[in-house]
N, C-alpha and C positions, 0 to 999 in steps of 0.2 A: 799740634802734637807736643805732648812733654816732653823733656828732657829724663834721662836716664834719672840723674842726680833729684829732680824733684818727685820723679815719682818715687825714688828709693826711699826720701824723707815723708812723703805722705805714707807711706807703709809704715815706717818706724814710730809714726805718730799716730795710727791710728791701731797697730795690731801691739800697742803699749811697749813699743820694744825701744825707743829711744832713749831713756833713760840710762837705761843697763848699757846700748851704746856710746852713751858719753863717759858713763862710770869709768869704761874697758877702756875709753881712749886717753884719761887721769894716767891710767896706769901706761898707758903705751908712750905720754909724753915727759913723763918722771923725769927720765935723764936730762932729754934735754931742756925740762925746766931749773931741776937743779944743780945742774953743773954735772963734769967729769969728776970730780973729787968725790963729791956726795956722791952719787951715782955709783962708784965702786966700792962703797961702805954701807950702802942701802938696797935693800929689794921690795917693793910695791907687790905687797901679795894680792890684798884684796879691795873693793871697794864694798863695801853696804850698808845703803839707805845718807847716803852722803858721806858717810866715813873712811876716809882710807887705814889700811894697815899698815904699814914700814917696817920690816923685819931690819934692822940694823947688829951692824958688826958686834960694836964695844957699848958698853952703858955709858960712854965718854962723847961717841956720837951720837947716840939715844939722847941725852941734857942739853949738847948744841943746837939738833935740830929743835927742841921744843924751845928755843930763845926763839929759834926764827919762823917758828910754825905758821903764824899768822901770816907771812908775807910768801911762806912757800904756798898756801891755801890762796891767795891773792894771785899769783902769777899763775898758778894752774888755774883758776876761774878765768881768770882772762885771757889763756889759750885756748879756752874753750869756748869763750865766747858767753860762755853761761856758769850759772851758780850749781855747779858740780856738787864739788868738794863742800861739806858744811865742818869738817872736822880731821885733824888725824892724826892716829897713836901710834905712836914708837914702841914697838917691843923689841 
């Protein structure tokens, strides 16, 4: 007998839906991959086709995060365990 949790993955893998579930889970660990600080000056609207969106406050933290984009795309890959994130814009 399987397990609840494997058979939920064998669904998500075969009815193409896992994808979109890791996308949603990008956004659901935002905060706490980039901190409290970040986190109340940013909002994760979207993800698509590997991209995330970041609605940000000021154009002041829109420049910051794009210093550190590469290692925020880094730590959210390796919360996930997998290659999510290929990219993401600050607006």
């Amino acid at each position: 007998m399987q397990h609840i949790g494997g058979a939920l993955k064998g669904f998500l893998k075969t009815s193409g839906l896992e994808k979109g579930v890791a996308q949603q889970s990008a956004i659901d660990i935002w905060a706490e991959v980039v901190g409290q600080s970040v986190a109340k000056n940013t909002e994760p609207e979207s993800v698509e086709h590997g991209v995330m969106i970041v609605k940000t406050e000021t154009p002041t933290w829109r420049q910051e995060l794009l210093f550190q984009k590469k290692q925020i795309i880094e730590k959210l890959n390796k919360k996930l365990n997998k290659k999510v994130i290929k990219d993401i814009r600050f607006i």
